[in-house]
Backbone bond lengths (Angstrom), bond angles and torsions (degrees), N, CA, C in turn:
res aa  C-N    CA-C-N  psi(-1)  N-CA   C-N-CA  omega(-1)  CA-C   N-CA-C  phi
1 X - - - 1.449 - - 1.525 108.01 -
2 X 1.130 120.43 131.57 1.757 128.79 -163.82 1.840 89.69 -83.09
3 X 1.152 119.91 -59.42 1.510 116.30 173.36 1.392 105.87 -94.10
4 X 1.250 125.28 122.42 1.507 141.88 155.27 1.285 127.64 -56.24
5 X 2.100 89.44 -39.47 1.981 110.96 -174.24 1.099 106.37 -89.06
6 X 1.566 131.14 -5.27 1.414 138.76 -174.19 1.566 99.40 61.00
7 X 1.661 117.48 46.25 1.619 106.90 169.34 1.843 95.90 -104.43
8 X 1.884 76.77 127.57 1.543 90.27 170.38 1.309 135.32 -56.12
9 X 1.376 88.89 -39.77 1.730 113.44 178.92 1.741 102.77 -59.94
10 X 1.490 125.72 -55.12 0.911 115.81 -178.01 1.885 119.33 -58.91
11 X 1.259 97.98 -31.95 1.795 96.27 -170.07 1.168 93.94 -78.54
12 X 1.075 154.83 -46.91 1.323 150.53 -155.84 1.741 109.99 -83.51
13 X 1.148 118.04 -3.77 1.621 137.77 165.27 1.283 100.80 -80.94
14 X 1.548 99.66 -62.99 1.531 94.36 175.10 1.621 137.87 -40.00
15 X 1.538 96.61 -39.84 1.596 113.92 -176.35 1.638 122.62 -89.31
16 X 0.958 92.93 8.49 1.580 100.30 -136.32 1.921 99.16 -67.24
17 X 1.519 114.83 -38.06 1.324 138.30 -165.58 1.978 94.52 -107.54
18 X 0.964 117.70 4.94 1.228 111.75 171.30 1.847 110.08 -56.51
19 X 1.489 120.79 -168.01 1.193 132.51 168.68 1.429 101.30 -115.94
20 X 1.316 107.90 145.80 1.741 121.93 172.66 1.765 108.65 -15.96
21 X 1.329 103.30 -68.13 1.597 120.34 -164.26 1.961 85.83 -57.77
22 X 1.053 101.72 -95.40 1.265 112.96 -171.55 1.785 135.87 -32.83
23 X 1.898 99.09 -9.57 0.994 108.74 140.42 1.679 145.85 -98.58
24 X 1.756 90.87 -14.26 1.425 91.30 165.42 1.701 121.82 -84.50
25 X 1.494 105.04 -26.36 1.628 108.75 153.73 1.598 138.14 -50.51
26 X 1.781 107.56 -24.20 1.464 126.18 -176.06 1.746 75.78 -84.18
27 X 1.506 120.81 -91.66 1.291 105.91 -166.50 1.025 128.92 -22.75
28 X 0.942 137.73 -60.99 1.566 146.77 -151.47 1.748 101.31 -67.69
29 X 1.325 115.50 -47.39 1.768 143.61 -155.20 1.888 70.48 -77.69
30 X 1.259 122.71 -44.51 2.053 100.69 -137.76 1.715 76.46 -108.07
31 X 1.238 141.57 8.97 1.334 134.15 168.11 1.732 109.22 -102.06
32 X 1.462 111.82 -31.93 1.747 120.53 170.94 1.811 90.42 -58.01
33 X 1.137 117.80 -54.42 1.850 120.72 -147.54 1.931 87.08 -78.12
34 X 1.099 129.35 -63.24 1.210 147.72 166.47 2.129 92.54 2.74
35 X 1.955 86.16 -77.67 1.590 100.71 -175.80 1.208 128.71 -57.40
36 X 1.823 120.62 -24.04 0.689 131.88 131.67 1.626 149.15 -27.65
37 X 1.480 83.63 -53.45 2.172 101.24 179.73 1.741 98.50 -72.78
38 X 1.490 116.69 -39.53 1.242 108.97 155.98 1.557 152.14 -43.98
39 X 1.087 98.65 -41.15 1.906 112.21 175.31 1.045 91.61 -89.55
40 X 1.857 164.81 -7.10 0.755 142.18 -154.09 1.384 100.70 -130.86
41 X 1.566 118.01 -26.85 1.648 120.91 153.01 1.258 116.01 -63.08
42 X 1.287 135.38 -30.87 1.572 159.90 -171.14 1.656 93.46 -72.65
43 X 1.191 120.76 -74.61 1.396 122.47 174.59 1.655 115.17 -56.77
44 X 0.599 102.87 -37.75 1.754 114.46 -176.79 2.130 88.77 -65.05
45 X 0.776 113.38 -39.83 1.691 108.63 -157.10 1.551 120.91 104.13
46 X 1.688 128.64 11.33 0.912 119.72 -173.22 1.439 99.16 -40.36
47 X 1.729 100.18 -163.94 1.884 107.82 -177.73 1.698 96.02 -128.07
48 X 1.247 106.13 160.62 1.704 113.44 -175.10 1.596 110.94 -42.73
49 X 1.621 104.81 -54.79 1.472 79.73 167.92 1.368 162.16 -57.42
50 X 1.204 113.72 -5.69 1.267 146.68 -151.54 1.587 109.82 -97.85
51 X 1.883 96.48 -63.04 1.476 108.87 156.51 0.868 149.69 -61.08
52 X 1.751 118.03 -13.53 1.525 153.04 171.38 1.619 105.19 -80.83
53 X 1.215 92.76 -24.68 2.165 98.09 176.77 1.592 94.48 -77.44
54 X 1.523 104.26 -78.55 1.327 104.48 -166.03 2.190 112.54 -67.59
55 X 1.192 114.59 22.73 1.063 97.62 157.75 1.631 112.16 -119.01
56 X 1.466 120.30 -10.22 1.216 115.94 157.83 1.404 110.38 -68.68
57 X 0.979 139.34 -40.21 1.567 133.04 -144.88 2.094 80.17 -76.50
58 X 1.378 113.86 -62.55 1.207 116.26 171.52 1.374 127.10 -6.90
59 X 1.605 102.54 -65.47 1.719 117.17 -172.88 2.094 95.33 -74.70
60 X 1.271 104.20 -43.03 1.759 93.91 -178.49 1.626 114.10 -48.88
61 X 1.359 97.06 -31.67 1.618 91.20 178.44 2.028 102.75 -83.44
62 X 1.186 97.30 -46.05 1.551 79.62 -166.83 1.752 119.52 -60.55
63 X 1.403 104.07 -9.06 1.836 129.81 -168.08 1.943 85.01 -74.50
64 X 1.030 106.13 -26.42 1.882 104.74 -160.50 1.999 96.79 -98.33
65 X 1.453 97.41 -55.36 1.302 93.42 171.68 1.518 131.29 -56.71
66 X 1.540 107.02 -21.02 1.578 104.40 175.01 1.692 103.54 -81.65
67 X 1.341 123.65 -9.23 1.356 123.95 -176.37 1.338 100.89 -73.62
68 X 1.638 105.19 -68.91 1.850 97.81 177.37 1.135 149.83 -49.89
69 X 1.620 90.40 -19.61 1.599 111.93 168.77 1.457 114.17 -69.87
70 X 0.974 121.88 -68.34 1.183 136.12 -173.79 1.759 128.50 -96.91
71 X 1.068 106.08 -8.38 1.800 113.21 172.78 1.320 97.10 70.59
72 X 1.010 135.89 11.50 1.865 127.34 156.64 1.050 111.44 -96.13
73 X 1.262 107.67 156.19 1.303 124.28 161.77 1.519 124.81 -73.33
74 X 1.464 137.35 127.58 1.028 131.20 -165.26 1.839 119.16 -79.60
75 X 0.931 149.42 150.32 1.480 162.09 -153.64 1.979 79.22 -82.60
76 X 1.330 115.62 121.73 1.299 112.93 174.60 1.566 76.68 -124.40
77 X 1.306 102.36 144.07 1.857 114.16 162.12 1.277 110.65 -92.62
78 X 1.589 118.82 -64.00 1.608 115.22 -131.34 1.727 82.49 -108.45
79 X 1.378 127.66 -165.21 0.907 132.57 -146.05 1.739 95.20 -107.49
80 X 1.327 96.63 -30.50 2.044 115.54 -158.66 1.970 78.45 -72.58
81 X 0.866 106.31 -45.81 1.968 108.16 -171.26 1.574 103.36 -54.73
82 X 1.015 121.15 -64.70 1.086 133.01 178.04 1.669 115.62 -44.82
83 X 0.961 132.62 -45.78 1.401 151.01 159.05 1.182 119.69 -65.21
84 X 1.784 127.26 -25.28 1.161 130.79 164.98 1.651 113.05 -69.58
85 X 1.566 99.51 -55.70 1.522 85.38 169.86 1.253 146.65 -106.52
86 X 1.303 114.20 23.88 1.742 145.03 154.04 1.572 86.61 -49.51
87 X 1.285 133.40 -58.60 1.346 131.22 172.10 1.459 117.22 -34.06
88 X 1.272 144.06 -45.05 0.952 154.34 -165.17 1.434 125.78 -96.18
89 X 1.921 102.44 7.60 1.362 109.76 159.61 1.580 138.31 -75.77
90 X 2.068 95.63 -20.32 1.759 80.38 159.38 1.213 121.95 -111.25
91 X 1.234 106.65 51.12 1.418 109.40 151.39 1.161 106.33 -131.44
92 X 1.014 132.82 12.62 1.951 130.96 125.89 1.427 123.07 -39.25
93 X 2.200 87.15 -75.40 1.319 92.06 -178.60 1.624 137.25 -63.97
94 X 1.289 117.94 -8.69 1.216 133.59 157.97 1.613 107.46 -68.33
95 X 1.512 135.62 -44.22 1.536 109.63 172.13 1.462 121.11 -77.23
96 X 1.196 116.84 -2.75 1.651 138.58 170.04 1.381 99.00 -44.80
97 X 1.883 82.13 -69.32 1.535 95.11 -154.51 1.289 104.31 -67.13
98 X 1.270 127.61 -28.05 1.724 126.59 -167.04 2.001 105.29 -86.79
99 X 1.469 107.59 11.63 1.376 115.56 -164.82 1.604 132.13 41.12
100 X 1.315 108.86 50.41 1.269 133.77 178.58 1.342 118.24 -113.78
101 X 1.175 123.85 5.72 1.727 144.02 176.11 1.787 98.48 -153.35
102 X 1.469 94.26 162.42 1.334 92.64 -177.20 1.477 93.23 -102.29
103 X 1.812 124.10 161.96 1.512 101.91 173.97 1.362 108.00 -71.06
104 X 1.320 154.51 9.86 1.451 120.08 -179.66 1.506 104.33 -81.02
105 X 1.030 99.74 -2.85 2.114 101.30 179.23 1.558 104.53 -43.58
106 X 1.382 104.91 -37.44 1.658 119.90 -175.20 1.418 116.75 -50.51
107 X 1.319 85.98 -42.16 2.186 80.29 -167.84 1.671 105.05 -67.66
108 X 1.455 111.98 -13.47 1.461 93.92 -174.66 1.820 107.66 -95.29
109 X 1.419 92.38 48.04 2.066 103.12 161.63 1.324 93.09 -141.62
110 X 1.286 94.39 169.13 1.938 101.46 171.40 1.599 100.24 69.49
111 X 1.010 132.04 24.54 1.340 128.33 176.18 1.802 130.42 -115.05
């Protein structure tokens, strides 16, 4: 797992200069371990807060992965979602710029 603390900010530093593949492979790999770090804090006895971290950090990645997959924008509800993956625009605009996304990928942030 690239983040242990489930900080978004940090994984997405991490990824940020990756290539298309190799960032939809980091996602995918640190959202499997994610579900993982969950059932295993869950069993362990973590406390609500704890599990409420690592199951948001979870959905921020899967909110980004349904973008790349599919070129939509994902159904964000609450406000914290929305702000989670506003995060995950420069590492858009970095496959933009490296022509590995097309730019209209863009309009679906800031919206």
């Amino acid at each position: 797992m690239i983040s242990k603390s489930c900080d978004l900010d940090g994984f997405i530093e991490s990824i940020k200069d990756l290539r298309y593949h190799e960032v939809l492979t980091s996602i995918l790999k640190e959202g499997y371990e994610a579900d993982d770090l969950l059932v295993s804090r869950r069993r362990e006895g973590a406390g609500a807060p704890e599990l409420e971290r690592i199951r948001e950090y979870s959905r921020a990645l899967r909110f980004f992965i349904f973008l790349l997959q599919t070129g939509e924008r994902p159904d964000l509800v609450t406000e914290g979602e929305r702000e989670e993956y506003q995060k995950f625009r420069q590492v858009a605009e970095s496959l933009v710029e490296r022509g590995e996304l097309i730019p209209a990928i863009l309009e679906h942030f800031d919206v």
